[in-house]
C-alpha atoms as one frame of an Amber mdcrd trajectory, in Angstrom:
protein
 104.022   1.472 170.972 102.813  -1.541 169.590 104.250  -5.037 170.634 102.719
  -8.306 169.757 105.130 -11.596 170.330 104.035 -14.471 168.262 105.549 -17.732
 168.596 105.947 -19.869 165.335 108.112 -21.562 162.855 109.275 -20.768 159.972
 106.629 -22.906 158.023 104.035 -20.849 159.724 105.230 -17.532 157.917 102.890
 -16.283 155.388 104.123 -15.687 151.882 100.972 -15.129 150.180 100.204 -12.033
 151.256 101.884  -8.157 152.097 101.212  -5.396 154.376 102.434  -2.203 155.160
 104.535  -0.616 158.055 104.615   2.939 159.031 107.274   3.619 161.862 107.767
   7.156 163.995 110.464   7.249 166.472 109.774   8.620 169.964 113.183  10.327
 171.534 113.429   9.587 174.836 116.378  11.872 176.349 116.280  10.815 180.019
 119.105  10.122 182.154 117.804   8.604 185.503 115.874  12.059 185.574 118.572
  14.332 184.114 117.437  15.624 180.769 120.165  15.531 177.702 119.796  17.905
 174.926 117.885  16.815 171.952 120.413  15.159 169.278 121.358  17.490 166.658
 122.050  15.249 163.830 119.603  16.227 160.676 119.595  20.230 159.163 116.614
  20.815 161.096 117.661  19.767 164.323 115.594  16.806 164.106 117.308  13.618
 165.505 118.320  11.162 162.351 117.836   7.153 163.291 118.558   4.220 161.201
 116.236   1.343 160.891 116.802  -2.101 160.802 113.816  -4.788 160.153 114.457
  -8.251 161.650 111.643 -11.723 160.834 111.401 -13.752 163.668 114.101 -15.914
 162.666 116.660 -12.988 163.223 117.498 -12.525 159.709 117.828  -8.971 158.318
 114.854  -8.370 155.720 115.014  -4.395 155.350 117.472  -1.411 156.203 118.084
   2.502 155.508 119.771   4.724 156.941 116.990   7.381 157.932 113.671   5.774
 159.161 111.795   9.326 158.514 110.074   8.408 154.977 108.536   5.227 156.837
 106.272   7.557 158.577 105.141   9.265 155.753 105.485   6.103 152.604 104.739
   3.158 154.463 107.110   0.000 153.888 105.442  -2.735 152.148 106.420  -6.423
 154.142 105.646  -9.800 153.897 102.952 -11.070 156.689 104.323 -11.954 159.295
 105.934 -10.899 162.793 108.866  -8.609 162.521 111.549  -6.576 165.142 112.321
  -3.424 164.374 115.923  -1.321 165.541 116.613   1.796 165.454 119.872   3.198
 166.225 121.232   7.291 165.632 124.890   7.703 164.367 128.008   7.343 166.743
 130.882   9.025 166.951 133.266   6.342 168.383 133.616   4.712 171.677 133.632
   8.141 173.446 132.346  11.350 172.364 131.298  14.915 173.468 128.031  16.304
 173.913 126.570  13.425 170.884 124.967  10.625 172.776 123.741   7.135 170.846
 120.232   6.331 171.255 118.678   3.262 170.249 115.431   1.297 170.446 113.501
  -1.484 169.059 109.767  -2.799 168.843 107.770  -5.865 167.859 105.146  -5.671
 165.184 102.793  -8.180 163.091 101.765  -7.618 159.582  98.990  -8.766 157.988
  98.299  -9.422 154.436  96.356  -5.790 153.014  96.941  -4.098 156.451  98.966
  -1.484 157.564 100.668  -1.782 160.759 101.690   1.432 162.687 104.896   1.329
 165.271 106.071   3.748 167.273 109.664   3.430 168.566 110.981   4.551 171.673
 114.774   5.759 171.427 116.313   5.754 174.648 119.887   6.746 175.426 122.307
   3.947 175.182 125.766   5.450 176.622 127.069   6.306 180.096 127.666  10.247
 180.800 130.120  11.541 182.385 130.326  15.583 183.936 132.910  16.975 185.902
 132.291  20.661 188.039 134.964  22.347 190.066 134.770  24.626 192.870 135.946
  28.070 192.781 138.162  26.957 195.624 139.486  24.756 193.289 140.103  27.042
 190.133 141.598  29.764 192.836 143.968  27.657 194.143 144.823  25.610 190.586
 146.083  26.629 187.231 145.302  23.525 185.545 143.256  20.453 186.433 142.819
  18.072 183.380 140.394  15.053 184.261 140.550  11.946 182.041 138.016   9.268
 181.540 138.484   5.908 179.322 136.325   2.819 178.628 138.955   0.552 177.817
 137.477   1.894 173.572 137.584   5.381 174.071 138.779   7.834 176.203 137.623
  11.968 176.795 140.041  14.833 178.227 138.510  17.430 180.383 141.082  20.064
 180.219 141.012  23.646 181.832 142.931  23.981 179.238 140.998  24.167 176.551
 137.613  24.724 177.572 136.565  21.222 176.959 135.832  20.917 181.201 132.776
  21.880 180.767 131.491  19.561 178.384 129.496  16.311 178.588 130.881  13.069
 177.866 129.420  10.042 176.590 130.822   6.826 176.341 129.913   3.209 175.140
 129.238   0.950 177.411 132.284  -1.688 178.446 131.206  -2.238 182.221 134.002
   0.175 183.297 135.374   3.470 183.799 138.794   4.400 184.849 139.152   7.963
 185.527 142.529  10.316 186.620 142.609  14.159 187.779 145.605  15.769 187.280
 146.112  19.382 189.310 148.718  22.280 188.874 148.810  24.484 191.747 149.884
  28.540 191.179 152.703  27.991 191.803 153.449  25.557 189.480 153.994  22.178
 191.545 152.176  19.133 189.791 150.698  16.877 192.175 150.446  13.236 191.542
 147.291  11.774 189.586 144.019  10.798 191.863 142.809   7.674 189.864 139.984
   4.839 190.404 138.103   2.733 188.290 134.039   2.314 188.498 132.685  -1.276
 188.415 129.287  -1.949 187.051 129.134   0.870 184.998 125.505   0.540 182.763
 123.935   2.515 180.024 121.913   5.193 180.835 123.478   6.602 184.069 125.309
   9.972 184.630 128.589   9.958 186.631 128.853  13.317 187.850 132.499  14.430
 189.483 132.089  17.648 191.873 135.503  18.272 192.971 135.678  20.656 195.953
 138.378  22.124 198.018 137.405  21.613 201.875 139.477  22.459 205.029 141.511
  20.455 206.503 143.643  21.653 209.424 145.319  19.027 210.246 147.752  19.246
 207.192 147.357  23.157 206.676 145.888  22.369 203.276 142.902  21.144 201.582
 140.964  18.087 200.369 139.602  17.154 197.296 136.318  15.351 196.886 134.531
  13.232 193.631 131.019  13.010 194.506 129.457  10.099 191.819 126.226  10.686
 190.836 124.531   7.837 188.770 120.861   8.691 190.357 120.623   6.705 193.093
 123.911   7.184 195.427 126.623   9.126 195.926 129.909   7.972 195.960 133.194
  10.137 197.653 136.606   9.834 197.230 138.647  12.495 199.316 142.398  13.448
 198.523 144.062  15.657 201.172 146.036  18.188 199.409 148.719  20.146 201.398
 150.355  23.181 198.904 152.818  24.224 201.830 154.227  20.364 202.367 157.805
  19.977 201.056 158.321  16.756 201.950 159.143  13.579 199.468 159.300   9.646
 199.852 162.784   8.866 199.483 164.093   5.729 198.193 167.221   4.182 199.762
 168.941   1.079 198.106 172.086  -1.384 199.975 173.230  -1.551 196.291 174.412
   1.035 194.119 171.099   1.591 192.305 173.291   4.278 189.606 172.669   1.444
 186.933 171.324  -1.603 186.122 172.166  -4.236 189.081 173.972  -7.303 187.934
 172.704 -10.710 190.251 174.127 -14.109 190.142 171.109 -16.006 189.652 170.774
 -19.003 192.389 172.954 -16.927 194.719 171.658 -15.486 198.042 173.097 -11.762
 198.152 172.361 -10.085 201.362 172.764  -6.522 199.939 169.421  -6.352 197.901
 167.341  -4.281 199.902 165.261  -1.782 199.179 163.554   1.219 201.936 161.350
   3.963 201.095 160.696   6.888 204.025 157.840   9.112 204.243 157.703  11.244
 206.604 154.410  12.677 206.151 153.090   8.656 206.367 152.090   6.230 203.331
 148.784   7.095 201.218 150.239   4.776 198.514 153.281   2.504 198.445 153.263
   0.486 195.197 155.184  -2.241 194.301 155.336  -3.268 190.595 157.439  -6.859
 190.073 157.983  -8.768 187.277 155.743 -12.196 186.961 157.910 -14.722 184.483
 155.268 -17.272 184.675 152.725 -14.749 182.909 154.951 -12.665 180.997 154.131
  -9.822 182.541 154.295  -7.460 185.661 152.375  -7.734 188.895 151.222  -4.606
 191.068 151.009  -5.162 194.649 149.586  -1.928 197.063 151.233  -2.544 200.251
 149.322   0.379 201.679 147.033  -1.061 204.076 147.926  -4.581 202.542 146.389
  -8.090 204.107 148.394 -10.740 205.949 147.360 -12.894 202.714 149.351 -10.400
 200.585 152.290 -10.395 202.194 152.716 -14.079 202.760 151.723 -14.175 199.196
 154.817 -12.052 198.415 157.217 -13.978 201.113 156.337 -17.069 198.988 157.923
 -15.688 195.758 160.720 -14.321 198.535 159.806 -10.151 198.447 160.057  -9.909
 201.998 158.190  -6.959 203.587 155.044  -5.750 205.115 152.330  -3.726 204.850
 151.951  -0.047 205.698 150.143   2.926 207.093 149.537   6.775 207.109 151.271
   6.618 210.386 154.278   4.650 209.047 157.345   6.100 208.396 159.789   3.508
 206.621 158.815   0.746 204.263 161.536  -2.097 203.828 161.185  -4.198 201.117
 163.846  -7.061 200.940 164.527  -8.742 197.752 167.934 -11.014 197.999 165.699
 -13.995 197.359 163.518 -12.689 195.150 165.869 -11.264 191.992 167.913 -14.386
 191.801 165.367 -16.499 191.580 164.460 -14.977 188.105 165.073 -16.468 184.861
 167.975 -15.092 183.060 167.616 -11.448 181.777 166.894  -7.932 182.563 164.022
  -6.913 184.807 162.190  -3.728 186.271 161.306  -3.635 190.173 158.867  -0.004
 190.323 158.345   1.506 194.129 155.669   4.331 193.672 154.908   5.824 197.152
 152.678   8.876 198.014 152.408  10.316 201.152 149.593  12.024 203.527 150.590
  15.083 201.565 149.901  13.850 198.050 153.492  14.078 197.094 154.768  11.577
 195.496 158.234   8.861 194.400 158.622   7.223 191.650 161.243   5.120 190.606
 162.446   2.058 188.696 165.609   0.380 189.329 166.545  -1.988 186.847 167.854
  -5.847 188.175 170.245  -7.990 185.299 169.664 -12.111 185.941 173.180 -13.318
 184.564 175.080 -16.825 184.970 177.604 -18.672 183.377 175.960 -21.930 182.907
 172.477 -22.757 181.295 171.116 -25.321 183.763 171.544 -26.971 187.163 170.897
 -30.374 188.705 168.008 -29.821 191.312 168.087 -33.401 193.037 168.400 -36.502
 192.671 165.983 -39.618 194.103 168.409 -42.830 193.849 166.321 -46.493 193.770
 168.458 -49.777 193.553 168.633 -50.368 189.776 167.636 -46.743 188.586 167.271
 -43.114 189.828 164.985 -39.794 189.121 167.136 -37.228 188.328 165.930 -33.208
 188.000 167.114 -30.082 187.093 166.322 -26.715 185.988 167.058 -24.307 183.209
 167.994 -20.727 183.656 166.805 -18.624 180.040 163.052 -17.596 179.938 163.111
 -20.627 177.084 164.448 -24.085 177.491 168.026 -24.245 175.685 168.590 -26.614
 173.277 169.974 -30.076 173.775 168.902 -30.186 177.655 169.643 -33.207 179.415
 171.998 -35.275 181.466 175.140 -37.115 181.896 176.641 -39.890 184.395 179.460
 -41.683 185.160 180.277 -44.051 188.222 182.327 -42.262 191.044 185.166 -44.798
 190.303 184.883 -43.817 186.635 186.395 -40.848 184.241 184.280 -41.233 181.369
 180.735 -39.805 181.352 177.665 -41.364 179.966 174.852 -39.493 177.949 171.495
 -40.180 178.660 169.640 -41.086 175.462 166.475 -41.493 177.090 163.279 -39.340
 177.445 163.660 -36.179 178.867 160.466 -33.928 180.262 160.382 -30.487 180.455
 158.280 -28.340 182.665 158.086 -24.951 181.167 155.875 -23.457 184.137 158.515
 -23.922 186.631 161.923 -24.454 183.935 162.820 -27.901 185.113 163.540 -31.321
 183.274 163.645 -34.570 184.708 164.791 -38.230 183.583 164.705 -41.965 184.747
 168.382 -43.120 184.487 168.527 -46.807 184.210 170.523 -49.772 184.056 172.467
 -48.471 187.504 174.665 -50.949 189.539 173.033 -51.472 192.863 174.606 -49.976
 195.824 177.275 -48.232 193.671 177.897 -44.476 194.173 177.331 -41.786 190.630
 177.777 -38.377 189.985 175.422 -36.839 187.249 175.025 -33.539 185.555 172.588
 -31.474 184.017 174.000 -30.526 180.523 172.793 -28.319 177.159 174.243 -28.290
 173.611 176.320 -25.395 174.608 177.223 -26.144 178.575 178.671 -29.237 179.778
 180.622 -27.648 182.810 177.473 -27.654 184.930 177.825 -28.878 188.981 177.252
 -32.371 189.584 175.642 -34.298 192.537 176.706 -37.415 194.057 174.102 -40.296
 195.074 174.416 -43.918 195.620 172.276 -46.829 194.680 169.952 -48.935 197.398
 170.220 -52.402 197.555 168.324 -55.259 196.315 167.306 -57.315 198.750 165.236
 -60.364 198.580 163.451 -62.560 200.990 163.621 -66.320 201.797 161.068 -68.532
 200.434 159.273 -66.106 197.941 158.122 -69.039 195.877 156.955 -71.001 199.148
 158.644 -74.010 198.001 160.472 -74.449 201.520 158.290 -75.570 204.484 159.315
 -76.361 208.487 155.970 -78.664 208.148 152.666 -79.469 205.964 151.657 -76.067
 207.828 154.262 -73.630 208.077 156.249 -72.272 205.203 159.944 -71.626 205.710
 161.745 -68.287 205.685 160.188 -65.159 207.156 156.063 -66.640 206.648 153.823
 -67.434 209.593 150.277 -67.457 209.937 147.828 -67.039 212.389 146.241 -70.267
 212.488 148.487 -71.732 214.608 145.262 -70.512 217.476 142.933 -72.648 215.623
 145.160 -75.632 215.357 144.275 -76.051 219.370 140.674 -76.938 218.229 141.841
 -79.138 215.027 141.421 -76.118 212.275 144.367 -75.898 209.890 143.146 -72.900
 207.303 146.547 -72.487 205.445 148.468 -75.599 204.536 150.975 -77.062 202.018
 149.544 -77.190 198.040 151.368 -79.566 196.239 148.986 -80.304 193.268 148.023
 -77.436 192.183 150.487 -75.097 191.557 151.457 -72.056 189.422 155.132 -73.773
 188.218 155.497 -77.182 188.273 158.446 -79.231 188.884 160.583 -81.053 191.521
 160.361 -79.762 194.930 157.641 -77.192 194.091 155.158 -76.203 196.615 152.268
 -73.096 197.125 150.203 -72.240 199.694 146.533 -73.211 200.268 144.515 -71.132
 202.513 140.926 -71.588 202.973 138.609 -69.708 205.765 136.580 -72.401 208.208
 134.471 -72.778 211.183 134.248 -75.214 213.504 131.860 -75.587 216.842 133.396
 -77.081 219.825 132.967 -77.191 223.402 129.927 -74.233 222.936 132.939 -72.243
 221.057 131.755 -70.886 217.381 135.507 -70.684 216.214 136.039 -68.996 212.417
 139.620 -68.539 211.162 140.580 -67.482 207.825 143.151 -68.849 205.838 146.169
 -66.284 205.904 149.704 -65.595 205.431 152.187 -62.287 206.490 155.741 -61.859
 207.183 156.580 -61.922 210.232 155.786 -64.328 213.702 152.986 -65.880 215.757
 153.419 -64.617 219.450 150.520 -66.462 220.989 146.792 -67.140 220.920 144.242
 -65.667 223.012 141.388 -67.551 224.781 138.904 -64.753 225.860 137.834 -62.860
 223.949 138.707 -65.819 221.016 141.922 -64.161 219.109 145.670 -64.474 218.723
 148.732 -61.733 219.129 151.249 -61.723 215.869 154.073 -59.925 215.430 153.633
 -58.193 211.603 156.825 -57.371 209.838 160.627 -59.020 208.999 163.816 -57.038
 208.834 164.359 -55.513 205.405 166.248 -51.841 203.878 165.461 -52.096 200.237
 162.651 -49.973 198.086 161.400 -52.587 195.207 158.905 -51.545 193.051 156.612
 -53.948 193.068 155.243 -57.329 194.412 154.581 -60.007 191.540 153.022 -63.455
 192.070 150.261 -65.870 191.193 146.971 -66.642 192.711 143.751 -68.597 192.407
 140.562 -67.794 194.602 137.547 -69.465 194.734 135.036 -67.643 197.085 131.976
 -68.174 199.321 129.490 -66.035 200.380 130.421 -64.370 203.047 128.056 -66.155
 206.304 129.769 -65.736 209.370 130.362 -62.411 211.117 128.936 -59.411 210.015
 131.750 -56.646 209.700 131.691 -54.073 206.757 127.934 -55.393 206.345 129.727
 -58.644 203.940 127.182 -61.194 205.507 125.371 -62.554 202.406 127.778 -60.944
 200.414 130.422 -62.775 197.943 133.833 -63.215 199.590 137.101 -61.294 198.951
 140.604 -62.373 199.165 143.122 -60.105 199.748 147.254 -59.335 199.219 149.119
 -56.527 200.857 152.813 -55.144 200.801 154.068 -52.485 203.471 157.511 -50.667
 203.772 158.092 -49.537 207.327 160.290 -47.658 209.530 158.571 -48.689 212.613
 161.185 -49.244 215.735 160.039 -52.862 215.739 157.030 -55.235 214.392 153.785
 -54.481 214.888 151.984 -56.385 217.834 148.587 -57.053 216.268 146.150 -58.437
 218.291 143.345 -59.349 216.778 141.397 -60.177 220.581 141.448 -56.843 221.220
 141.021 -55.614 217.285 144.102 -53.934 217.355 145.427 -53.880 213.694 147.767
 -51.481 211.627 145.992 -49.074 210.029 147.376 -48.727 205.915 145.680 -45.548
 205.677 147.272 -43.566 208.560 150.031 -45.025 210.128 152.752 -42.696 210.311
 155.292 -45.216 209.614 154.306 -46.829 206.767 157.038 -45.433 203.907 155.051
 -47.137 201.222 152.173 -49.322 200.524 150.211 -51.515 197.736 147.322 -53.592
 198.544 144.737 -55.518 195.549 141.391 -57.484 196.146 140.472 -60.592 194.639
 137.782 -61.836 192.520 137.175 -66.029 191.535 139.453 -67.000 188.620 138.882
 -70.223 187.114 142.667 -71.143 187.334 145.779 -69.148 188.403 146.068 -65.435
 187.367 149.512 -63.240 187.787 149.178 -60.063 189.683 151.528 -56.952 189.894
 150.629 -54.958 193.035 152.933 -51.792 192.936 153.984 -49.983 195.983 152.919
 -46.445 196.234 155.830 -44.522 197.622 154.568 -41.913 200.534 158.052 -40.656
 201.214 161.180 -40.843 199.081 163.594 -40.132 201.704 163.406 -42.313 204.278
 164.649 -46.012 204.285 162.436 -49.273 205.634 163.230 -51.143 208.336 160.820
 -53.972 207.371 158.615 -55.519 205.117 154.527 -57.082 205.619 153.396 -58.560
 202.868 150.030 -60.434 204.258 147.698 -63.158 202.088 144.322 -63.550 203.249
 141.514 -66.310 202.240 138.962 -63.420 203.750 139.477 -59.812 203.347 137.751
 -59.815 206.673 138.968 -62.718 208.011 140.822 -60.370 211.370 137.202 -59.484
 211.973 135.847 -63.155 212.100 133.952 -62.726 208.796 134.403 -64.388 205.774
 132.737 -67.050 203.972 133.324 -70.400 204.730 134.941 -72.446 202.352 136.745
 -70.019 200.845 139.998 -71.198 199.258 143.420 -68.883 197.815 145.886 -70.249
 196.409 149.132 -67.855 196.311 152.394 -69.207 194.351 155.670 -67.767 193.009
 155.542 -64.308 194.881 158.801 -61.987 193.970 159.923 -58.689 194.338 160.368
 -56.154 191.077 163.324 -53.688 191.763 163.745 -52.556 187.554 160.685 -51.006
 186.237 160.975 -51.942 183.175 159.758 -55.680 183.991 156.393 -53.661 185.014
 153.490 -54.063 181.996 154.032 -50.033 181.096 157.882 -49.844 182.259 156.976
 -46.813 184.828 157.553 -48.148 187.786 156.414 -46.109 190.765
């Protein structure tokens, strides 16, 4: 054999020049050391091989069908490297006692030389054998084995002599195989099947069955033994001829016919148990899968916890079994109704110790008299999220919804977007416009079905807070309303961080007023004393000398979900040189703006003496939360922080919102000198005054 790899491009090629190939084809018919008769494919029993010439670019140059007149009339080529293929004829994916060989080799040409290859043909498919024991043609009239690739598929039949023969097959990766037995006295017993993984070219699966003793059942066993050359393999079925014992399958329904089900309803009669008395070898359920379109085969025969939790979780309740098990109950009243609308196929295929066998399929009809349901509904002050669900295996036309006010006759259709979810056949909407704290019904509704049930749900409130636009202040350093800072500690050495703006404001006019806040420091009496300008809802308790600190009370009473916060703000940092937390010092300020929803029992005792400060990330009673950082602006900027809802259900009991000149500033570090202005905060119930008109 003559290889020679030469790497080039295509400029490189010579076209100034020929030379001339003669080929030969060595037949290699080797099976991991089990010799295959020579092919038998020309009239003298000589082997006949295409040929295929390939440049080094991949690009067919030359073909024929029979490569034997190369060897004796040489091929004239351009210079240059080449591949050569050969291949012998196929017939099909799957054929007996014809294998495909094929080959290839690289060769150079030069310009006025010949060039001479020789080829080596190997065998390309997997083959397959099967041998029985004379136990097993005593004691059987017919045993038909069956092999498929997934392309092709070979039937070794006692019945027609073809048992003997070798099979070959292309190679797919796989091989699923099935032995079927007759015994004298007729009975069939049911199929022994399997499937090999990682099947390759060039291996031979060889199938001895054998019947062996086995007093424990009175009968026999049968054994595959898979020889690919370097392992065996065994799978053993326990035959029994004297056992005349079945499965039986019992149903709590009258399983005559097809079984009509309410879908959504709960029946408790939809049970299903299969006995064995001789144990379980096999107990297989087969389920329909709407999601894929298809079925789903579960063995429950020596099943993991994983697969029957998996199962409880579509609600098939049941467990796995055993060859010492003698009932399997398999409960499905949760299961069937939860099906789309139509008729479905449940299979239970059990075999026992013995190798005999049940197999049935009881048919299930999905029916209702409606096309879709309302699933739940999630009520806000000014709007609500409303879903439902469809029932068909398609969504029926005109889905959607309709509402009306409890103290009202005359429904409303929604005209606005509705989403559908085919994966799990629900549709949602965002009715708007609602009445606050006013009781609805709504309905899910199709072009055909308007008589669908309805659910009930009233509206939250909107509630606002006192002195949102900070216009209102008790003095030059306190706002009005539900505000309070904690400064009021530093005001004992002189140090008033968050005071009345009057100048410069976000809306001018009469009256008007923001806030000023702006982190200091101060040295007095050997104290280094740092206090960031800040603002919350809620009340100063009292300041702490040692350690340096104050205690605040964090939160005012409030029951309402808005959406968002809005305001105005203007921040003009420092860098960050006193304390050190977060590793900020030398670092460029940050001011800060939060908004809780709560259901704590009462505020929140901070104290920041003892650094003991809610934590936004994991506090159990925080219902929802927003928070945003700021940057310098050159003037005022509006923000909208929106509140990220962590539970739906449950109502506040009060609100934070907090304003700090420092992100830091509880820490003692910030950077003094930095000033935030905050003006014209207010609270966004109707999502449509958001930028995208989402909302939450």
């Amino acid at each position: 054999m003559l290889v020679a790899a030469v790497a080039c491009t295509r400029d490189s090629l010579s076209e100034d020049g020929y030379g001339y190939l003669r080929a030969s084809v060595l037949q290699d018919d080797n099976i991991r050391d089990v010799i295959i008769p020579q092919l038998k494919s020309g009239e003298d029993g000589t082997p006949v091989f295409r040929l295929d010439i390939y440049d080094m670019f991949g690009d067919l140059v030359e073909s024929m069908d029979d490569c034997g007149s190369v060897a004796d009339e040489p091929l004239m080529l351009h210079a240059g490297s080449y591949k050569a293929v050969v291949s012998s004829s196929r017939s099909g994916a799957a054929a007996f006692d014809t294998p495909f060989y094929s080959g290839s080799s690289e060769f150079d040409i030069e310009t006025g030389k010949e060039a001479n290859v020789e080829i080596t043909a190997t065998i390309a498919d997997t083959k397959v054998t099967v041998e029985y024991s004379e136990e097993v043609i005593e004691n059987f009239d017919s045993y038909v084995f069956t092999v498929s690739n997934g392309a092709g598929e070979l039937i070794f039949s006692s019945d027609d002599g073809t048992s003997g023969k070798e099979g070959y097959f292309s190679v797919t990766g796989t091989l699923d195989w099935s032995l079927s037995l007759v015994n004298k006295d007729g009975t069939r017993y049911e199929d022994l099947t399997g499937t090999l993984e990682n099947v390759a070219g060039g291996q031979h699966y060889k199938f001895v069955w054998t019947l062996a003793e086995e007093p424990e059942y009175g009968g026999g066993a049968v054994t595959v033994i898979l020889d690919d050359g370097t392992n065996d393999k065994e799978y053993t079925l326990v035959l029994d001829p004297d056992d005349s014992t079945v499965p039986v399958l019992s149903a709590g329904f009258d399983d005559a016919g097809a079984v009509t089900v309410e879908i959504g309803t709960v029946p408790e009669n939809l049970v299903v148990t299969v006995t064995s008395e001789d144990g379980f070898r096999n107990m297989i359920l087969t389920y329909p899968d709407p999601s894929a379109l298809g079925t789903v085969r579960t063995e429950l025969a020596g099943a993991s916890q994983e697969t029957v939790s998996a199962l409880a979780d579509l609600g098939i309740k049941t467990a796995a079994v055993g060859t010492d098990d003698r009932e399997c109950v398999i409960d499905l009243n949760s299961f069937v109704p939860s099906l789309p609308i139509g008729t479905y196929e449940i299979g239970f295929f059990a075999v026992d110790s013995g190798n005999s066998y049940l197999d049935r399929t009881l048919t299930f009809e999905v029916i209702t008299d409606k096309d879709a349901e309302m699933v739940s509904v999630v009520p806000w002050a000014l709007f609500a999220d409303v879903n439902a669900k469809w029932f068909a295996q398609t969504p029926p036309d005109g889905l959607g919804f309709q509402y009306r006010k409890t103290s009202e006759d005359v429904w409303t259709d929604f005209s606005g977007e509705v989403q559908q979810d085919a994966a799990s056949r629900t549709f949602s909407a965002r009715l708007t416009d609602l009445d606050p704290e006013t009781g609805y019904l709504v309905r899910a509704v199709s072009a055909d079905d308007k008589e669908t049930g309805e659910l009930s749900f009233v509206t939250g409130p909107v509630q606002y807070l006192d002195n949102l636009d900070f216009d209102s202040w008790s003095d030059d350093r306190t706002p009005g309303g539900p505000w309070d800072s904690a400064n009021k500690g530093s005001s004992m050495a002189s140090i008033y961080p968050t005071v009345k703006e009057q100048s410069h404001l976000a809306v001018g006019g009469e009256g008007k007023a923001a806030v000023k806040m702006e982190s200091m420091y101060k040295s007095i009496l050997g104290m280094n004393i740092f206090a960031a300008g800040n603002l919350y809802t809620g009340a100063f308790v009292e300041a702490v000398i040692s350690p340096m600190g104050a205690k605040l009370d964090w939160g005012t009473p409030f029951t309402a979900k808005p959406v968002a916060l809005k305001g105005y703000y203007h921040y003009l940092p420092k860098t960050v040189n006193r304390g050190t937390h977060n590793d900020m010092n030398g670092k460029m300020d940050i001011g800060q703006v939060q908004i809780m929803l709560t259901d704590w029992d009462a505020p929140f005792r901070v104290n920041t003496s003892a650094s003991q400060f809610v934590d936004p990330q994991t506090d159990p009673g925080i219902i929802a939360y927003g928070t945003m950082d700021f940057n310098e602006t050159e003037g005022y900027e509006p923000f909208t922080l929106r509140l990220e809802y962590r539970d739906l259900t449950r109502t506040p009991k009060y609100i934070v919102i907090v304003a700090a000149a420092s992100k830091y500033g509880d820490y003692f570090t910030g950077g003094e000198g930095s000033v935030l202005y905050v003006d014209e905060f207010s609270l966004i119930y109707d999502p449509a005054l958001l930028e995208d008109g989402t909302g939450l």
